[in-house]
C-alpha positions in Angstrom: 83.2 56.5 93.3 86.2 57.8 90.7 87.9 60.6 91.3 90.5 62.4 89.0 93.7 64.2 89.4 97.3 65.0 89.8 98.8 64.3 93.1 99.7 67.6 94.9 101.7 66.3 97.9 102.8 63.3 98.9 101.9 63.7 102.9 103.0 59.8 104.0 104.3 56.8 102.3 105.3 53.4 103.3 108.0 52.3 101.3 107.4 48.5 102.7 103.8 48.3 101.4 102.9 50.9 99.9 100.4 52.8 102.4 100.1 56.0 100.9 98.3 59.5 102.0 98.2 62.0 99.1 96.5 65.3 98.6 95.2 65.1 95.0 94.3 67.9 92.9 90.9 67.2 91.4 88.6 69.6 88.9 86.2 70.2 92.3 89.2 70.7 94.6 91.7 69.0 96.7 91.2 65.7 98.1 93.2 63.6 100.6 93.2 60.0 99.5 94.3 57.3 101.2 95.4 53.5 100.9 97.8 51.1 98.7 99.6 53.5 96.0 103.0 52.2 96.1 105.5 54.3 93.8 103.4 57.3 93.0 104.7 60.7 93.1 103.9 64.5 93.0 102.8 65.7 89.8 101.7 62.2 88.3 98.3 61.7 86.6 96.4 59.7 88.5 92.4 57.9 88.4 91.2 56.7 92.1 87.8 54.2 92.9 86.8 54.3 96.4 84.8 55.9 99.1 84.6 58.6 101.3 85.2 58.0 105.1 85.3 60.3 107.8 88.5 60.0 109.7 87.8 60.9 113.4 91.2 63.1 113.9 91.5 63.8 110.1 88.2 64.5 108.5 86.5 63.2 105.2 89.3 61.6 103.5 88.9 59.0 100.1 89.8 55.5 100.7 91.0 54.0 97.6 90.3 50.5 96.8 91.9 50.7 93.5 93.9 52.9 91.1 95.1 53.9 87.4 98.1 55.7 87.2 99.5 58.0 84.2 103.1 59.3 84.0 103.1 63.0 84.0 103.2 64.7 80.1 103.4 68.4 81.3 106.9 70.0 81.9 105.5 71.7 85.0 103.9 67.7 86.6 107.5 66.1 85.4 109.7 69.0 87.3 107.5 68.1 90.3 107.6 64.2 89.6 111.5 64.0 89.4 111.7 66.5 92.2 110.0 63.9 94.8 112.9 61.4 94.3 111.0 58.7 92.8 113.2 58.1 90.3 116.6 57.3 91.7 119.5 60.2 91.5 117.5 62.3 90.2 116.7 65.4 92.8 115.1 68.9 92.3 118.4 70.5 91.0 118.8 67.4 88.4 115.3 67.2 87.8 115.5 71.0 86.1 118.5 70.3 83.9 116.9 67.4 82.4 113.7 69.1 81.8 114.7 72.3 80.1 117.3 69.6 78.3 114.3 67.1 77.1 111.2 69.1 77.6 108.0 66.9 77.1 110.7 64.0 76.1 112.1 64.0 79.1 110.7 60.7 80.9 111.0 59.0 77.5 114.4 59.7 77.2 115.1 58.6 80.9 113.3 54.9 80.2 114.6 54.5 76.7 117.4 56.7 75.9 119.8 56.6 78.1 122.7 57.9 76.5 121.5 61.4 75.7 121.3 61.9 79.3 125.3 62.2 79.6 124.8 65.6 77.7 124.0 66.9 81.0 126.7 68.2 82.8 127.7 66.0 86.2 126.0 62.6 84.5 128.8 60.5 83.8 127.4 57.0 81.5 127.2 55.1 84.7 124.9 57.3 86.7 123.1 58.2 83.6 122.8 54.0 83.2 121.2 53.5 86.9 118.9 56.8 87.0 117.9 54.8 83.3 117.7 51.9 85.7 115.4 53.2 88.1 112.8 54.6 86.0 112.3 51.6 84.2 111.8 49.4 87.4 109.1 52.1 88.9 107.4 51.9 85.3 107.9 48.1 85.1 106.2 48.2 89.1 103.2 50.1 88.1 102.3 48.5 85.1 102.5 44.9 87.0 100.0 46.5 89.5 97.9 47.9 87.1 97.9 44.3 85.3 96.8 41.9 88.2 94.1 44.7 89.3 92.4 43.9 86.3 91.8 40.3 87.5 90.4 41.8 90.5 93.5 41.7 92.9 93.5 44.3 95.4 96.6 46.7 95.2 97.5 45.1 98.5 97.9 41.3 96.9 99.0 43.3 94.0 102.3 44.7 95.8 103.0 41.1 97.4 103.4 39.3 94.4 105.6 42.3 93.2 107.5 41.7 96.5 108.0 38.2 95.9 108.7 38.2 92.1 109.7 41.2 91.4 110.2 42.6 87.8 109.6 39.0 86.8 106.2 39.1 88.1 103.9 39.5 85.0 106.4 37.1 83.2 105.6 34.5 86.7 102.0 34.2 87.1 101.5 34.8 83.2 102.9 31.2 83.1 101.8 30.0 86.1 99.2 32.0 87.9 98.8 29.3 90.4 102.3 30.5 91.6 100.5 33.5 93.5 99.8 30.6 96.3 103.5 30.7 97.7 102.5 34.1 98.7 101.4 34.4 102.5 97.7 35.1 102.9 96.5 34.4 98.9 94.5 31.3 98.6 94.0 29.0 95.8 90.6 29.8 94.9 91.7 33.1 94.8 94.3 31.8 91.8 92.2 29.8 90.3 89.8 33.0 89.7 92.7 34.7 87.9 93.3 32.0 86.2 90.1 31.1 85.0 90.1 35.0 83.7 93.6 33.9 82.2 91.5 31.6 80.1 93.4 28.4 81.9 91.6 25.3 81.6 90.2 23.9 84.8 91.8 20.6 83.8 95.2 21.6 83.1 97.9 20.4 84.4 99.2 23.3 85.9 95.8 23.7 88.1 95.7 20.0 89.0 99.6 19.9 90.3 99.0 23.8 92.4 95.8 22.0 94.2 98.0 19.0 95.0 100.4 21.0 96.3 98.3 23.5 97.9 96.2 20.6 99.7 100.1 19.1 101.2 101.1 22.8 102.3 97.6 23.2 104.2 97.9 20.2 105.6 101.2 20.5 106.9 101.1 24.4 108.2 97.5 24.1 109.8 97.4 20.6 111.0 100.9 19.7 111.1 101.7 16.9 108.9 104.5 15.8 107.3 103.0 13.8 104.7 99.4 12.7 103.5 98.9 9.0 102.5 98.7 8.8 98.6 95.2 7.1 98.9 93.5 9.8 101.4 95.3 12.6 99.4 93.9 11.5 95.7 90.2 11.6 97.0 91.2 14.7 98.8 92.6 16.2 95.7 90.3 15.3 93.5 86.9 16.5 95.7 89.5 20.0 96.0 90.0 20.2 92.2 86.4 18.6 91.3 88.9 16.4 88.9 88.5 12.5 88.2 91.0 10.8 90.9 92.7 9.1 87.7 94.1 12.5 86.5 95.2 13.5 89.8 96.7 10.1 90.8 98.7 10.7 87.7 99.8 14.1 88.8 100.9 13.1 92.1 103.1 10.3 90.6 104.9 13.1 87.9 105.1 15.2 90.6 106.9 12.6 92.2 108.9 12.3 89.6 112.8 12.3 89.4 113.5 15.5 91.4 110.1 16.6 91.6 108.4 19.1 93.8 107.2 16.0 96.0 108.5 12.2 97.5 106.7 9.7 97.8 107.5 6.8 100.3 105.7 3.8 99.5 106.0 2.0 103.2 106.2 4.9 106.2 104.7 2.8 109.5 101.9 1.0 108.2 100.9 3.0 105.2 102.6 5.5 102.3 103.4 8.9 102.3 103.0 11.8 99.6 105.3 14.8 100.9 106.5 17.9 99.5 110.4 17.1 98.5 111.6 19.7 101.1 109.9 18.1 104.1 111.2 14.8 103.2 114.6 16.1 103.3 114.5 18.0 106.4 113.2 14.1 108.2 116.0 12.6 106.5 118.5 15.3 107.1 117.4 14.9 110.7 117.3 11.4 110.7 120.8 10.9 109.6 122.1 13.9 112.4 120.2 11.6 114.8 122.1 8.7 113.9 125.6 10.2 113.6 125.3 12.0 117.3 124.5 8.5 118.7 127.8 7.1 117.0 129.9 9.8 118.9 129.9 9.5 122.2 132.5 9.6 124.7 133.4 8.7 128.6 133.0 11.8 130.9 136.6 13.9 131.2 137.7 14.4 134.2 136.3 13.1 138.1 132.2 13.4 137.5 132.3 13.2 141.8 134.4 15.8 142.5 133.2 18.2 139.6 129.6 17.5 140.9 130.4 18.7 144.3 131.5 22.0 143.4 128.7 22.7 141.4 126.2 21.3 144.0 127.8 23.6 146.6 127.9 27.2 143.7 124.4 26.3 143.5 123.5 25.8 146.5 121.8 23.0 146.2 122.2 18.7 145.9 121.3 16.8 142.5 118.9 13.5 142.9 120.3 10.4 141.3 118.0 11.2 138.0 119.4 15.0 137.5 123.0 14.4 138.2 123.1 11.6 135.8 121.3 14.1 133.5 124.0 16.4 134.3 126.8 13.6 133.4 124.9 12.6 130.5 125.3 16.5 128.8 129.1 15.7 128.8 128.9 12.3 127.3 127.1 12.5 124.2 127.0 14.6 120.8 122.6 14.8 121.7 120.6 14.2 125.0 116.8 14.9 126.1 116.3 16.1 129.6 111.9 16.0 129.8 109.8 16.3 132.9 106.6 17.5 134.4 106.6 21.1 136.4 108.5 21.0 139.7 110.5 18.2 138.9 114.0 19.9 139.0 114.5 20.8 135.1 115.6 24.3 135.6 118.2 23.2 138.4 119.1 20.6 136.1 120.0 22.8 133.4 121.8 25.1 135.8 123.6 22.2 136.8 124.2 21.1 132.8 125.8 24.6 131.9 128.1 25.0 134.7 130.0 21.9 134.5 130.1 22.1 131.0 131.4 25.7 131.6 133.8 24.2 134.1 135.0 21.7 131.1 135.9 24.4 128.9 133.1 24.7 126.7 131.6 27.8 125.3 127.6 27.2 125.4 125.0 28.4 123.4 121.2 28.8 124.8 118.4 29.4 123.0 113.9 29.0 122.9 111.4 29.0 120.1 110.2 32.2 121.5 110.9 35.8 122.8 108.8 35.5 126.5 111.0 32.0 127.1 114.1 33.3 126.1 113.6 36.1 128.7 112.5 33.7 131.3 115.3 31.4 130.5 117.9 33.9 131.3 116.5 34.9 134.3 116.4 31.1 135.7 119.9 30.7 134.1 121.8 34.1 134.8 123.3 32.9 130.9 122.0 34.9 128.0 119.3 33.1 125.4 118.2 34.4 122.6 115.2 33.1 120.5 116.6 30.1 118.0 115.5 32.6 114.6 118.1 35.2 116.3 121.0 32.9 117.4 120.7 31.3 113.6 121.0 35.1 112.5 117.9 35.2 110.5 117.8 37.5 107.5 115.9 38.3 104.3 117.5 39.0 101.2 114.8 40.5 98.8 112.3 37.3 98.5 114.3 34.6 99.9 114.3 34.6 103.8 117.3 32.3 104.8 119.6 32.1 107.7 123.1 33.7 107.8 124.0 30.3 110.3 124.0 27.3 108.4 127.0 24.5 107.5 129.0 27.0 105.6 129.1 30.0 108.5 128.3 27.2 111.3 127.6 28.1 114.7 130.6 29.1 117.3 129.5 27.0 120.2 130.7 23.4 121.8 127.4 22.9 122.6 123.8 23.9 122.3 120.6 24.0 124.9 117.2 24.3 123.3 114.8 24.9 126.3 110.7 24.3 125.3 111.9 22.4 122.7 108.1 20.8 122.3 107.2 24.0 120.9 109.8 23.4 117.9 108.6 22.4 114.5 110.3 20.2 111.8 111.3 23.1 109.7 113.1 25.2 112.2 114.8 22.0 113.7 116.5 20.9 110.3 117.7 24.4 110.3 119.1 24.2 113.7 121.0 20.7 112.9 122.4 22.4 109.3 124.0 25.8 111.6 125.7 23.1 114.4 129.1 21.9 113.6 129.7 18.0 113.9 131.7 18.1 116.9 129.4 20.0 119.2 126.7 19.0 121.6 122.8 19.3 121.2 120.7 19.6 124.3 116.8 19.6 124.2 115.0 20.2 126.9 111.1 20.4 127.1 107.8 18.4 128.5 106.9 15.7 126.1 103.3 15.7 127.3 102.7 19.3 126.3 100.9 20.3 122.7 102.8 19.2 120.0 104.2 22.4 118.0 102.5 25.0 116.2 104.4 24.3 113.2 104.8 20.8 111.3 105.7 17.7 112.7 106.1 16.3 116.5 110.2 16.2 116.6 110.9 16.0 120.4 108.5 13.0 121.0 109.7 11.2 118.0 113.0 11.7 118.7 112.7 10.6 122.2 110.8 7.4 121.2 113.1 6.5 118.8 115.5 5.2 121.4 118.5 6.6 119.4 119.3 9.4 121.8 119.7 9.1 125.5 117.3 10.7 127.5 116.4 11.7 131.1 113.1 11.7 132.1 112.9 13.5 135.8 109.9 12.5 137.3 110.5 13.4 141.2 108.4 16.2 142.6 110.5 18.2 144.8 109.6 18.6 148.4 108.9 23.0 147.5 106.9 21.9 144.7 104.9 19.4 146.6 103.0 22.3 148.3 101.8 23.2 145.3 98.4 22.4 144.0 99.4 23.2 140.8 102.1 21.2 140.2 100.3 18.5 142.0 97.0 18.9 140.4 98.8 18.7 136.9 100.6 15.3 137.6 97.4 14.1 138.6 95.9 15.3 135.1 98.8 13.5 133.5 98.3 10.2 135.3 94.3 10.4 134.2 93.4 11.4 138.2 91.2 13.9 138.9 93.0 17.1 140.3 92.1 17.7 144.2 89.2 21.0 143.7 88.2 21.3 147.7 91.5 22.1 149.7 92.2 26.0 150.2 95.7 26.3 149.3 96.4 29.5 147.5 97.5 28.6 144.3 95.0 26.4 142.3 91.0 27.5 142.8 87.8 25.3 140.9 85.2 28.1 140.7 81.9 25.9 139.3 79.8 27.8 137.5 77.6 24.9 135.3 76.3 27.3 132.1 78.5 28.9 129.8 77.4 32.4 130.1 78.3 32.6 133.6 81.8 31.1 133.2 82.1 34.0 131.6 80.9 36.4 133.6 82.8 34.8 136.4 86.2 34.9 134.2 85.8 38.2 133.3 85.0 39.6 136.9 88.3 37.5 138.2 90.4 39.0 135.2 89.5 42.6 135.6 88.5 43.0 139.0 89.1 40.7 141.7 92.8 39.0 141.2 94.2 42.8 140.4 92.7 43.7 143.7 93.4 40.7 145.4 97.0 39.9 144.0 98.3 43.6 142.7 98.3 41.6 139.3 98.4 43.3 135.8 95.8 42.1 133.6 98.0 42.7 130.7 100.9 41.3 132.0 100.2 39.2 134.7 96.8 37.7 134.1 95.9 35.3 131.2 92.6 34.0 130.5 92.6 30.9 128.6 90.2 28.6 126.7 90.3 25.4 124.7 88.2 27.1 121.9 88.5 30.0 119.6 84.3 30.3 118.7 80.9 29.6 121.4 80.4 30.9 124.2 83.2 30.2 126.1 85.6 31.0 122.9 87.9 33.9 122.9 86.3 35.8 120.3 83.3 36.9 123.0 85.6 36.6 125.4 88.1 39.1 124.3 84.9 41.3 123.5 83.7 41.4 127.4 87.2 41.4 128.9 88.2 44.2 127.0 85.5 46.5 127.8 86.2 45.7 131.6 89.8 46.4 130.9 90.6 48.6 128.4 87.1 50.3 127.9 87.2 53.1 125.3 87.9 56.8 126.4 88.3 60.3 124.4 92.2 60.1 125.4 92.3 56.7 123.4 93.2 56.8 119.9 91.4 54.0 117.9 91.8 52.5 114.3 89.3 50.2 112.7 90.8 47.5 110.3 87.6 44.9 108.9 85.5 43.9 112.2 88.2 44.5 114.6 88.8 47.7 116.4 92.1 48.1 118.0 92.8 50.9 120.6 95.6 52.2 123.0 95.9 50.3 125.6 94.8 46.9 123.8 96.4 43.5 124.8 97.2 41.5 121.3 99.2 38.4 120.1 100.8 37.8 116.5 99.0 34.8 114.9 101.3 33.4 112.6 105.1 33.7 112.0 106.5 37.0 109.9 109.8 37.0 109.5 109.9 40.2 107.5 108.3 42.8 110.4 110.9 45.2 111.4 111.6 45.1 115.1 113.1 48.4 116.7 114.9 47.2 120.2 114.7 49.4 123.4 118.9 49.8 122.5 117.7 51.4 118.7 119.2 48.0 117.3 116.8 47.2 114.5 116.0 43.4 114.1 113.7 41.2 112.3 110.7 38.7 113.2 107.6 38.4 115.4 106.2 34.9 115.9 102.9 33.4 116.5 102.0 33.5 119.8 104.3 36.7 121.0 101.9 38.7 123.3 102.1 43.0 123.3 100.7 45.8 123.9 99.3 48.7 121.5 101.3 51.5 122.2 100.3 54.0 120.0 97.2 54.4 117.1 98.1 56.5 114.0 95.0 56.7 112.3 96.4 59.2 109.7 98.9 56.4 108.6 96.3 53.7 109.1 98.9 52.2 111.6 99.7 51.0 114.9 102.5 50.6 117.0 102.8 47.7 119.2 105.4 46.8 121.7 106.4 43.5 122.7 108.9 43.5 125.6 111.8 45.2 124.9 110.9 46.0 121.4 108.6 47.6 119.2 107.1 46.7 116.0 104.8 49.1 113.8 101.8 47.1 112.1 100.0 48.7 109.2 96.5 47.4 107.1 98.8 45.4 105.4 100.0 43.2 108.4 97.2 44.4 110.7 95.5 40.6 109.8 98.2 39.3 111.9 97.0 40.9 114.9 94.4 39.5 117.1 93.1 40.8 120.8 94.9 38.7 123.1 92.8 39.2 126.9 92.0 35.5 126.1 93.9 33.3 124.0 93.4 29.4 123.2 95.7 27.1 124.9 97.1 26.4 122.0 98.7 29.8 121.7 100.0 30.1 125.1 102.7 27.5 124.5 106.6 28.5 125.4 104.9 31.3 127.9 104.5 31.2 131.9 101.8 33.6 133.3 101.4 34.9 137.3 98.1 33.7 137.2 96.3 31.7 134.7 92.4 31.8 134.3 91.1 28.7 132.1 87.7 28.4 131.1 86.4 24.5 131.0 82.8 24.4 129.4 81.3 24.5 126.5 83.0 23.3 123.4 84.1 20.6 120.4 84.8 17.4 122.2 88.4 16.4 120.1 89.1 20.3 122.0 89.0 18.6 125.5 92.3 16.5 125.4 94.0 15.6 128.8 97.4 16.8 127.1 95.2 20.2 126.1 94.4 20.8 129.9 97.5 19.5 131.5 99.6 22.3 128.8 97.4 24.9 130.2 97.7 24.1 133.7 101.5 24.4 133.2 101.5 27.9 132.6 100.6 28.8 135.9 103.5 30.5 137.7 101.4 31.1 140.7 97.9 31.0 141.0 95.4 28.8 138.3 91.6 29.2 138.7 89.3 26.7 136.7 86.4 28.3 135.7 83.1 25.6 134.8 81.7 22.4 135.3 83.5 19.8 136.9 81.9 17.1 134.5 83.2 18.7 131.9 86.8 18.7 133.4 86.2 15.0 134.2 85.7 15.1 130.7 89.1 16.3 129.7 91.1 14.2 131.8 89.5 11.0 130.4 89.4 12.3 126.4 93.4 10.9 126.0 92.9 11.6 122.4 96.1 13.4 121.3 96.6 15.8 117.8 96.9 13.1 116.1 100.1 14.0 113.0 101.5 12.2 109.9 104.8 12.4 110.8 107.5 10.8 109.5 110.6 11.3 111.3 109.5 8.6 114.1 109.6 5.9 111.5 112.8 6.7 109.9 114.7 6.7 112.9 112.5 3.6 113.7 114.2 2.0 110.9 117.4 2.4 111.5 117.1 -0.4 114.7 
């Protein structure tokens, strides 16, 4: 439907995305629309397409799907349209002197004539220059919407590649509509529709070096490689782009060109590699930190004996031979690995490794991929950590997200402790090494048979195996740990056993249940029912139901489906909002799927912040269905979502092992059945094992956890890094 008007009221606008609710003045009455109308006003002209929907709290309201805007021409509709503050320094009192000044004119003069507007008394040619200013960039905004909706873009995509362009954006994509893919969320086929509407030929250059590129940025933020071989990536390309592989071999080697947007490698292990120029000089940037830190290393200062002692006895506690020499080795060299199973001492190793570098004088920094470890980490260490975006100081700066830490404003710490450091990716290391001065110490800690990261490339295993930086490997289980099934049953999983599932000990349970379905049902009952009763645990906070795979029948798509009716089942005090097939409500336990570095964060202290990461688990505290929003809080923070980032959010009762990386859970429910075989890794169940703080029931067949433990296939990466440090021997 169309509907026609002059917006009334403004009654809620999102300044961040443009979620607006208006009442609009129509021939037939007042309407309340609602949806993506960034920048429009009271009194503007304005042409809607949408539907009605009936908003449970709210009532029939329109939900617009896309719009035509008109700047007022009545005196009456401008008065009202400079009164709502759209246009910068320009308020109700101002907004009246220009008027009965310019009459009809008065918008025209604003955008394109300037100068008269110092006739008014209190506008001096500077302000009159910036209200000039602002009218022009919420003119220049609108059109650039109303332009890309044309090619079909929803006003959502629409106002991101405003965001990311800004004034330049029609200039941008008119040259290069395949630029729209650096924008979170917008896929290539979706740019190579515009640009086919462009009238771009399928064969131009332009189209062949986006797919190229595109293919490369896939690869490397979904699967995690570095590079892609030049002779898997031309067929690649060239099925992608339906192009003859000539024309996109000789793309790839333009684009390789002198300080092109990619590198190509012609010997990397036993093949070539084809990366985007950035990745290839975040290895070598690492590479060559690698090799530096091993060049600077240094006898230990003071007595190591004596020093040892005194922390033994503060602690409470006395070092094997493997941790103290871990502890020693912190104080020797510019970059150590401490690695090791669970209940093999790490934590009282790296209680050990800040204290007596405390004791030497040395102001240490701790920090974790994520928020959950960060919190855990300071309650092991009694030492504040912070997540590694915060203690780089993340910020964003229009479009360009950077951090405020880097070689020019480098960190103030002697050295540095990065605790899960399996979870960290390529990208976020090089970041790390470009904040640390020369002269202080890197310590990474974390279980190099866990998952590699989320992100690109696998940097604590090949730095470990490239023999360049000393490492400790603690392999001991501790005599508290020994009674432990867990811990035991997980070391067995690592050495290929198969975990002990008949002893009663009250920690680890196999629960056999041979057909999918009722693995379900038996996961579900233990989630909801029995453990809380049991144990007193939270199934939001304390219970965690895993599974190797997002889809069947044992996925956690059903499964979030059945655990949250048991949990969380709908009531009339529940507020509920519906965005595309998923339905969130009060109440709800979700997870952030990908990395945003943009999301506000308010903290419990009002200190606003920045950033929620894949993986970080919450709660929905509160629905606004008039705003189409939700408010979700995430430990000691809050974070409001609206339809805009809502496709970030996910139900989190059951999450794939994958996801729970970097967090620790009371009790851990994982569901072994049904699934894709390259799922049902050895490292896949021993990561999810590990996440067991206290109790870990195995829910399924025991052949198919036989399975598991023999399937040593591992996510297999093209990474680079291993083979440059390689090189350096």
């Amino acid at each position: 439907m169309t509907l026609s008007g002059i917006i009334d009221k403004v009654i809620y606008k999102n300044n961040d995305n443009g979620y607006t609710v208006a009442a609009l003045e129509t021939p037939d009455g007042e309407v309340t629309i609602v949806g993506l109308l960034p920048l429009v006003a009271e009194g503007e002209q304005i042409e809607v397409e949408g539907e009605y929907k009936l908003n449970p709290k709210h009532g029939q309201q329109f939900e617009v799907s896309s719009f035509l805007s008109r700047l007022p021409v009545e005196e009456t509709a401008i008065l009202r349209y400079l009164s709502s503050g759209i246009v910068k320094g320009v308020r109700t009192k101002t907004a009246k002197l220009l008027v009965d000044a310019f009459g009809p004119n008065t918008l025209d003069v604003i955008e394109n004539d300037p100068e008269q507007l110092v006739q008014i008394r209190g506008i001096s040619p500077e302000r009159a220059e910036k209200i000039s200013q602002s009218m022009k960039e919420t003119v220049g905004v609108k059109t650039i919407l109303l332009y890309f909706q044309q090619f079909g873009m929803t006003p959502s995509v629409a106002f991101k590649i405003y965001k990311q362009f800004g004034l330049r954006a029609y200039d941008v994509v008119r040259a290069n509509p395949y630029r729209i893919c650096d924008i979170q969320g917008v896929s290539f086929e979706k740019a190579d529709r515009i640009a086919e509407q462009m009238g771009y030929d399928r064969s131009s250059p332009s189209r062949i070096d986006a797919g190229i590129v595109y293919i490369l940025n896939q690869n490397l933020f979904n699967n995690g490689h570095t590079f892609i071989p030049k002779q898997k990536l031309i067929p690649l390309a060239a099925e992608f782009l339906d192009a003859d592989r000539d024309t996109v071999e000789g793309r790839i080697d333009d684009l390789c060109g002198w300080n092109g947007e990619l590198y190509y490698l012609p010997e990397i292990g036993n093949t070539d590699g084809v990366y985007l120029r950035w990745v290839y000089e975040s290895e070598k940037n690492i590479t060559n930190r690698v090799l530096l830190a091993s060049r600077l290393g240094s006898e230990y200062p003071g007595n190591f004996k004596k020093d040892i002692a005194r922390i033994e006895k503060d602690l409470g506690i006395e070092f094997d031979e493997k941790q103290a020499r871990a502890v020693k080795e912190s104080c020797c060299h510019q970059m150590m690995i401490l690695t090791g199973g669970p209940g093999t001492g790490k934590t009282t190793t790296l209680n050990g490794i800040i204290r007596i570098l405390e004791s030497n004088g040395e102001k240490v920094g701790l920090a974790t991929p994520t928020g959950r470890a960060a919190k855990r980490i300071t309650e092991l260490t009694g030492r504040e950590a912070k997540t590694i975006h915060r203690l780089l100081e993340y910020t964003q700066t229009g479009a360009e997200r950077c951090f405020q830490r880097n070689h020019g404003n480098p960190l103030d710490f002697d050295a540095v402790i990065i605790d899960e450091c399996s979870m960290v990716d390529l990208w976020l290391f090089d970041h790390l090494l470009d904040a640390l001065p020369l002269s202080s110490r890197l310590i990474l800690v974390g279980d190099v048979n866990q998952l590699p990261p989320v992100g690109p490339g696998s940097v604590l295993k090949d730095i470990l195996f490239s023999d360049w930086v000393p490492y400790v490997e603690l392999t001991e289980i501790f005599r508290q740990a020994r009674e432990s099934l867990i811990v035991t049953n997980a070391h067995a999983v690592l050495h290929g056993e198969m975990p002990v599932l008949n002893e009663t000990k009250n920690d680890f349970f196999f629960l056999q249940a041979n057909h999918p379905q009722a693995a379900v049902n038996l996961a579900v009952e233990l989630a909801a029912q029995r453990l809380p009763a049991a144990y007193g645990f939270s199934p939001d906070t304390d219970i965690q139901v895993l599974s190797p795979t997002r889809k069947g029948t044992c996925g956690t798509i059903l499964l979030n489906r059945e655990l949250r009716e048991r949990i969380n089942p709908a009531g009339y005090n529940k507020k509920e909002l519906t965005f595309r097939d998923t339905v969130f409500r009060e109440g709800d336990k979700v997870m952030q799927i990908r990395n945003n570095y943009d999301l506000i964060t308010e903290r419990d202290d009002g200190v606003l912040d920045a950033g929620i990461y894949n993986g970080d688990l919450g709660i929905v505290e509160t629905v606004i269905p008039a705003q189409e929003s939700i408010v979700v809080r995430f430990d000691d923070k809050r974070v409001t979502y609206t339809n805009e980032t809502l496709e970030e959010l996910e139900p989190a009762y059951a999450i794939t092992v994958h996801k729970s990386q970097g967090s620790e859970f009371k009790a851990v429910i994982l569901t072994v059945s049904e699934g894709a075989d390259l799922l049902f890794t050895r490292n896949l169940l021993y990561t999810a094992m590990t996440r067991a703080k206290q109790l870990l029931i195995l829910v399924g067949s025991p052949a198919r956890l036989s399975y598991m433990i023999q399937n040593v296939s591992t996510d297999k990466r093209y990474s680079g890094l291993k083979f440059m440090l390689k090189a350096l021997n």
